[in-house]
MIKOL-116215 format. One record per residue: x, z, y of N, C-alpha, C in turn. Coordinates in steps of 0.2 Angstrom, whole numbers, plus 5000, padded with zeros to 4 digits. Each point is the difference from the previous one (the first is absolute). Example, Ala and Ser with C-alpha at 12.3 -4.5 7.8 and 13.67 -1.06 7.14 Angstrom:
506650394972499650005006500450005006/499849965005500450015006499650035005/
This chain:
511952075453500150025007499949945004/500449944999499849965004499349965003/499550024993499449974999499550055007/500250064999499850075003500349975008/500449965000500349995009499849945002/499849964996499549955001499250035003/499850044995499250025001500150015008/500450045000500050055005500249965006/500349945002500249965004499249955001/499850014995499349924999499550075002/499850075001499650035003500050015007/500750005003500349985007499949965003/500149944995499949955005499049985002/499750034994499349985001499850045004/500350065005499950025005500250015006/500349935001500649995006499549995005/500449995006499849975007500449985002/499949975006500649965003500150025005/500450015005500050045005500649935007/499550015005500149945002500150035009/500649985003500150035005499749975006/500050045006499649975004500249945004/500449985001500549925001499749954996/500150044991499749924997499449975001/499450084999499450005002499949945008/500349995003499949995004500149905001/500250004995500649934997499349984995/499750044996499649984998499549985001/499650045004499449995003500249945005/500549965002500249975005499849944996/500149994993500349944995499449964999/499450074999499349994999499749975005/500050025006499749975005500349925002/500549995000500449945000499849964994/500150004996499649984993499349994999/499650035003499550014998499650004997/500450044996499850014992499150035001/499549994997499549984998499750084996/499750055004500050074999499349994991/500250024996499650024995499450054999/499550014998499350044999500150044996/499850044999500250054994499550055001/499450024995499450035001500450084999/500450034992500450055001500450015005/500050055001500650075003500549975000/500449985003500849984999500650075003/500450034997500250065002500749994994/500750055002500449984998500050064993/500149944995500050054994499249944996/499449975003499849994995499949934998/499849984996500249954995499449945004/500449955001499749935004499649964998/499249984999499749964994500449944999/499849984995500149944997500149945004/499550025001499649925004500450005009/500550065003500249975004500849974999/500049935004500449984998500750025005/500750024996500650015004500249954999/500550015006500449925002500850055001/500349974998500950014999500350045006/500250005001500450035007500849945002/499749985006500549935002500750035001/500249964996500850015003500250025005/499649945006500450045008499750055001/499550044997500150095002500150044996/500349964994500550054995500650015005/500349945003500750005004499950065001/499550015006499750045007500050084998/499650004994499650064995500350004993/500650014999500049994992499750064996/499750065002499850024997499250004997/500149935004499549974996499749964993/500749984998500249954997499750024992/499950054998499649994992499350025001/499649975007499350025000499749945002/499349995000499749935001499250055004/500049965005499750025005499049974998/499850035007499249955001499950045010/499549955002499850035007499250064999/500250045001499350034999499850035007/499549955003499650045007500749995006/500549975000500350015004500850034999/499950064995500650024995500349984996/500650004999500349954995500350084994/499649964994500050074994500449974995/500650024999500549994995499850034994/500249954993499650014995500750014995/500050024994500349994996499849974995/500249945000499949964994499650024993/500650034996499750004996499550054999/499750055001499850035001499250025005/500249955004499449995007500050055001/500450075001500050035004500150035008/499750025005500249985007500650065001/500549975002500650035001500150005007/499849985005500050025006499649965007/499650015002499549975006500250025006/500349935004500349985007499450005004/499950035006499449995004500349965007/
């Protein structure tokens, strides 16, 4: 049984998203621009749900916009074109894109 509530918690989560409201959205895109964090290429599609290449690289999510956004806190981010695309670690799957 428990084995069965694991599966089913690990298919959940490989289809999460993150859902980010529009105050934080706004704290974020703020962070990026202040920071200026360094926008990434990416010749695929980037859209929430698909899987990240390899080769681009995520950077952590900073503490002071976990303070801001802690619903950001188990994801690791990159700038894509402007967008900032929250990834899921282990899995490089895009879990939500801030415009």
């Amino acid at each position: 049984m428990a084995g069965a509530l694991l599966a089913s918690g690990y298919a959940l989560a490989q289809d999460a998203t993150l859902t980010i409201e529009p105050a934080h959205r706004m704290v974020i895109k703020n962070y990026i621009v202040k920071e200026k964090i360094r926008p990434i290429r990416v010749k695929e599609s980037i859209a929430v749900g698909a899987v990240v290449p390899a080769e681009v690289a995520l950077q952590p999510v900073p503490d002071t916009l976990i303070t801001e956004v802690p619903e950001v806190r188990s994801y690791e981010y990159f700038d894509w074109n402007g967008k900032v695309v929250f990834v899921e670690p282990q899995t490089r799957k895009v879990v939500s894109i801030v415009e």
